[in-house]
N, C-alpha and C positions, 0 to 999 in steps of 0.2 A: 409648489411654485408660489402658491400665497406667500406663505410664508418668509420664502425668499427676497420677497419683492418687500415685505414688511422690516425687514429688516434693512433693505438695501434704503427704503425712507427714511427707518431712522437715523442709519450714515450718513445722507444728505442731510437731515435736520440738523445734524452735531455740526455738520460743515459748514453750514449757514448760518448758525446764530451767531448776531451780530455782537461783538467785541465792547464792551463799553467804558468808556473813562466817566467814572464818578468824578466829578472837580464842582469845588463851590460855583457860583454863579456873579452875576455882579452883584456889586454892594446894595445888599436892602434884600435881594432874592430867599426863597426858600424852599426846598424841594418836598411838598408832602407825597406822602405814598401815594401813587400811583393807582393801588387797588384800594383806595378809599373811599367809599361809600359816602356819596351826598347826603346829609340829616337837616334837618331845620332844627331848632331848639323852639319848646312852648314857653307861650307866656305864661299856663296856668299846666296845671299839674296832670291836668284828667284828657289832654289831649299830646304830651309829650309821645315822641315816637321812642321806640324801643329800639334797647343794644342787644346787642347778640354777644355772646363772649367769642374772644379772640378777634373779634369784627372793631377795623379800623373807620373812620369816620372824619366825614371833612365839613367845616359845619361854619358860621360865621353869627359875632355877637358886636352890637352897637352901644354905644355909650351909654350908661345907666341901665341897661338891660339886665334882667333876669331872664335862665332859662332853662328850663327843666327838660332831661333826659328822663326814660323808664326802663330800670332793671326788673328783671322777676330773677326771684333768687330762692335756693332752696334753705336748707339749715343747720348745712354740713360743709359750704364751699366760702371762702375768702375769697371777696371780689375785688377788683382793683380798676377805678378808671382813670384814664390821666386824659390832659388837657394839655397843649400846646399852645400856646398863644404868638398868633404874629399879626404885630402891626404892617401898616403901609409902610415901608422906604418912604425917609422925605418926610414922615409926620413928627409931630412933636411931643413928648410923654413928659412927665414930671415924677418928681418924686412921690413912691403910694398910689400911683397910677399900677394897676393890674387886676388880678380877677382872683375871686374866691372861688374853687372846687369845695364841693361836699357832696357826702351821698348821706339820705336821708331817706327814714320810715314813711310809713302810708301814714302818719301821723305827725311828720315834720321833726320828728325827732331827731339832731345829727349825731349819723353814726363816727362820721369821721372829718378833717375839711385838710386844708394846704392851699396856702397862698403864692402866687403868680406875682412878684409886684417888681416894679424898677424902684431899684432906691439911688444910690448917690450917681450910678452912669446912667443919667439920665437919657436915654437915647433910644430909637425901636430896635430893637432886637428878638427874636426868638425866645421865649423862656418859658417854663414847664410845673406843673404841679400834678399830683394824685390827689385821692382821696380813697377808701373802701367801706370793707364790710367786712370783717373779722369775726369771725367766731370764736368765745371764748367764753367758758364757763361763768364769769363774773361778769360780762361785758352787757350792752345793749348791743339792739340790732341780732336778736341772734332769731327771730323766728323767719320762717316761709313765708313768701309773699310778696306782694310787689315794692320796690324800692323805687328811690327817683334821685338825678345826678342834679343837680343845681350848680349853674355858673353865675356867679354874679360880676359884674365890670364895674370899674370904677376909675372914673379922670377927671382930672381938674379940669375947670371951667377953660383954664388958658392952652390946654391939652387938644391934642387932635381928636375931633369927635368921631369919623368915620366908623364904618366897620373892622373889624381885629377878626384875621382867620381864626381858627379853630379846628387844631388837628386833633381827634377824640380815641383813647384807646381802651378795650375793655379785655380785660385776663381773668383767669381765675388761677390762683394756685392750686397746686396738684395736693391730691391726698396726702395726711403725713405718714411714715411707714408703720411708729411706732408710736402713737400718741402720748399716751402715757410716763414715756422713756425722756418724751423734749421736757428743756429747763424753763422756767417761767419768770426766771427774774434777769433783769438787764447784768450784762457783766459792767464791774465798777475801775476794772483799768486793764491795758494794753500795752504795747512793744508801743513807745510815741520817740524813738530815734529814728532818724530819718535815713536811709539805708545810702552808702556812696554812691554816687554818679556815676551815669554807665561810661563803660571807657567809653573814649575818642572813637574807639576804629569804629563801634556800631553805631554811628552817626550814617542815617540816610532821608532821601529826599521821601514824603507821602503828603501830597495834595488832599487837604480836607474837604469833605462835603459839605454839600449847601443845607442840611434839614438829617434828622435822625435815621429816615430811609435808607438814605444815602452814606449815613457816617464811615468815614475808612477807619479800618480796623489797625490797630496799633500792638505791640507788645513790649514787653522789658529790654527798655535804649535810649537811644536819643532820637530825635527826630525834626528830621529840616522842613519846614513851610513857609510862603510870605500871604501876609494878611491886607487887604487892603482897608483904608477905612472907611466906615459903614459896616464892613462884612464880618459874618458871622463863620466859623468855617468848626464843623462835627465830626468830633472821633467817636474811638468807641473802642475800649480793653475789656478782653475777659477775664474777670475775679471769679474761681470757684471759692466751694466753701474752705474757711480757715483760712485764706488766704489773705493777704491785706495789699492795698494800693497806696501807693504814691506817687504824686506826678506834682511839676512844676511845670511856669510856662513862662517864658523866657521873652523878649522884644528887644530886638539891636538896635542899633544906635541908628538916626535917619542921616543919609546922604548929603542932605540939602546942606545949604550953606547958613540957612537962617536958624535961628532958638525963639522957642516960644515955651507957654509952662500951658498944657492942655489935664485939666482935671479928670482924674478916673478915664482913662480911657482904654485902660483894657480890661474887662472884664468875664470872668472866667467860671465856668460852672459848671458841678456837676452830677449828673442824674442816674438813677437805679436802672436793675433792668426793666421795669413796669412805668419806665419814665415819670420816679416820682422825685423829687428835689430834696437832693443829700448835702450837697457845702458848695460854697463858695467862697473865692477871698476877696478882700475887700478891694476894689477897682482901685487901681494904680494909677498914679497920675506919670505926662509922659513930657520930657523935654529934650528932644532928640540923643538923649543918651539912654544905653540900656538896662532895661529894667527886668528883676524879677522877681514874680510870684507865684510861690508854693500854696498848696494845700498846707492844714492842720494836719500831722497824723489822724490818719480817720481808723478805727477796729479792725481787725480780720474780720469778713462775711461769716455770721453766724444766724440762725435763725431766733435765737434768744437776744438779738438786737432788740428787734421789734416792739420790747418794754419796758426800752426807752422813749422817753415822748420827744426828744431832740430832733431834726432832721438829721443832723449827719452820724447819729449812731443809731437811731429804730432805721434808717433809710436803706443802711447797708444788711439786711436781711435776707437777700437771696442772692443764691449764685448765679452769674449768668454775663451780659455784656454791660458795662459799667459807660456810662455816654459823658465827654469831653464838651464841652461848647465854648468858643473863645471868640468874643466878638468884641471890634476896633472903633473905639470910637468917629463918628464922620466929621467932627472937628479937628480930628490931627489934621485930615488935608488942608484945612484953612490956612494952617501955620506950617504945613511941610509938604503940602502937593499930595496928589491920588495918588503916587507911586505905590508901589505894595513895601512893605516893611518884611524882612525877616522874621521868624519866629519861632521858635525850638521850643520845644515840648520834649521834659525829661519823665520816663515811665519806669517806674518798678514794681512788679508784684511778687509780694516775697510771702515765702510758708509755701508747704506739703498742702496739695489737695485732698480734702477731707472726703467722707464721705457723704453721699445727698439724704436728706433727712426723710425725702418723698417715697411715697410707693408707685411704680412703674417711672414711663417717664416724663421727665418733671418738665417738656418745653420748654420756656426761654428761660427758665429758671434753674439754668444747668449750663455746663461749661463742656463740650465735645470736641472729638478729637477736631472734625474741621472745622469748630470754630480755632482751635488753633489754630489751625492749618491757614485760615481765612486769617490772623491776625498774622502769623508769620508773610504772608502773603502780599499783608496791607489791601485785601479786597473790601470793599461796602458789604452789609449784607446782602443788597442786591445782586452783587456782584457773587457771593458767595451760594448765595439760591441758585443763581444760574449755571454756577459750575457743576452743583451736585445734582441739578438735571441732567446734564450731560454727562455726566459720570454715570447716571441711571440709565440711560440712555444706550452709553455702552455697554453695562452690565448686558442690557438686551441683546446688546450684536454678540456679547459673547455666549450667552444662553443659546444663542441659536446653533452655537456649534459648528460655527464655520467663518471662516475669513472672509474679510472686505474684498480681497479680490477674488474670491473665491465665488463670493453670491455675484460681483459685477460682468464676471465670465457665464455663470449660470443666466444671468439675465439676458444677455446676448445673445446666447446660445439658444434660449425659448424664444427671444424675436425672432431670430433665424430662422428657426424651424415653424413657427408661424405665419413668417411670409412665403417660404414656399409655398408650405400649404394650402394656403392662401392663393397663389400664383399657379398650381397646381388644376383650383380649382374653376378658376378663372380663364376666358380666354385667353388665346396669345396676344400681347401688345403689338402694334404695326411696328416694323423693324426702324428701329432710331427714335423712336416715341418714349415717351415719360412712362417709367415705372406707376402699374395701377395702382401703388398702392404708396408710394410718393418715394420709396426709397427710404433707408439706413433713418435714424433721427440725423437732425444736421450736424449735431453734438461728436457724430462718430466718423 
């Protein structure tokens, strides 16, 4: 009868979890994860608080500040941390304003760094860098030991001073299967023709999210959204290996009646699965007619990327969810009103799925059936976590071996016979008097 009853919880649990619409926020907003763990950053090295891998991290850096994180790392694992940086809504950034990531020795030697910076769209927005720890026969950094993340900030004097969040992520990549079998030199060219445009008919509507958590999942098409300005709005495609991407991002023409000429005002960018910064194109200036900007051909994902020292060719080194970020600058409304703007986003990922280079399984560093499943769907990963609870969920009710109405009639049937029993045991109630024992649930 436990049993039964365990079961018949989990069909109510599938039946209540609440429904959720991922959609950006308003302009200047950002969604960090949820399960992210508060960190303070040190000023000095011997009191930084320590990452945990896979452990997300929500943390906050001030103008001129230095801050050091602590890894302990073994001698055998490539570490990866990234950094998210978000201003205030409403503050002011200049160009070279942004922050240095690096992860560094018990001796301050840098293993690795990536730059965070605004350049010509000068405006707050969201933007992201990594840094690691790679193991590699010829390299530094390769012993045991404890290691330390260093964020440094930097803004102009006419710049907003405030505090800039800090979303912090720590990975490690998986074993490789066959060590000795990977290649060690960067490849020197690629497919760089740009594949046709998806037909017309696969033209549909997906609301972007506010922050990487959240990003909606997209695949091979076109795709309808309106952007407002200020606002930052996150996708997110899966690239397995050998496969290559390309995407374009598109802005129509404004309604208004007035012309104005607003510099850089869209800018586009985008990051790996360990949210480390692979390309961007050069911010477009916007004058209510429409504009578009592609991507460079970037490589198929290979793991012999990585020696390349470029961003957008060592960047695309593992398989996994490849992140979109397209944010509007907040002076078009000056010259064309808050309304939101149209914006298409064209995606192809072309080539055969190779196979993972890892031993077991490789985490975000791999490309699964439901993550398709989740990009045909257009889910968040959030949204896509929570389905395959529920999917888990009813593996359960089916292990059990018996049908939802099945166990709800069994349930019924044990209260029944319990309240007899019950009322069996008990005196008689005075005749037209309330049941001792209140009656049915009211539900029935």
């Amino acid at each position: 009868m436990r049993g039964a009853l365990a079961v018949v919880a989990a069909v109510f649990a599938v039946a209540v979890l609440p429904g959720q619409a991922y959609a950006a926020g308003a302009p200047g907003s950002y969604t960090f994860d949820p399960g992210a763990e508060s960190v303070g950053g040190a000023d000095i090295s011997a009191e930084a608080s320590k990452l945990e891998p896979d452990g997300v991290y929500k943390s906050a850096i001030r103008s001129g500040q230095k801050l050091y994180y602590r890894l302990d790392l073994d001698a055998k694992t490539n570490a990866y941390v990234s950094a998210v940086v978000v201003p205030k809504g409403g503050g002011k950034v200049a160009y070279g304003d942004g922050i240095t990531l690096s992860v560094r020795d018990s001796s301050d030697d840098e293993c690795s760094s990536q730059d965070a910076m605004f350049g010509t769209a000068q405006y707050p927005r969201p933007i992201a860098a990594y840094a690691s720890r790679r193991i590699d026969k010829d390299g530094i950094c390769q012993d045991a030991g404890t290691y330390y993340v260093l964020i440094e900030r930097e803004s102009k004097g006419t710049s907003d001073q405030g505090e800039w969040g800090l979303e912090l992520r720590y990975t490690s990549e998986p074993e490789l299967a066959e060590p000795s079998a990977m290649p060690t030199t960067a490849p020197s060219s690629w497919p760089s023709a740009s594949p046709q445009p998806p037909a017309a008919a696969t033209v549909k509507d997906r609301r972007g999210g506010a922050g990487y958590y959240d990003a909606t999942s997209l695949e091979t098409g076109e795709w309808k959204d309106r952007i407002e300005p200020g606002q930052t709005l996150f996708y997110r495609v899966p690239v397995d290996w050998g496969q290559q991407l390309f995407a374009t991002a598109e802005l129509s023409n404004s309604t208004s009646e007035k012309s104005a000429y607003v510099g850089s005002a869209l800018a586009v960018s985008l990051e790996n699965p360990a949210l480390g910064h692979v390309a961007d194109v050069s911010p477009m200036s916007y004058s209510g007619k429409p504009i578009s900007v592609p991507f460079d051909p970037l490589p198929p994902v290979a793991y012999r990327n990585r020696y390349d020292s470029s961003d957008d060719v060592g960047g695309m080194r593992f398989a996994g969810w490849y992140y979109l970020s397209v944010s509007l600058s907040p002076e078009v409304a000056k010259a064309y009103g808050q309304k939101p703007i149209a914006l298409t986003l064209k995606i192809s990922v072309r080539g055969e799925a190779g196979k993972s280079p890892y031993k077991g399984d490789a985490g975000i560093f791999a490309v699964t059936q439901g993550d398709k499943d989740a990009a045909r769907e257009g889910q968040s990963g959030a949204q896509a976590a929570e389905a395959g609870s529920e999917r888990g969920t009813m593996k359960l009710v089916a292990a059990g071996g018996i049908g939802v109405g099945t166990v709800l009639v069994l349930w019924l049937g044990a209260w029944t016979l319990l309240a007899r029993r019950r009322a069996a045991a008990a005196p008689a109630a005075p005749t037209g008097g309330q049941h001792p024992y209140g009656g049915p649930p009211q539900a029935w």
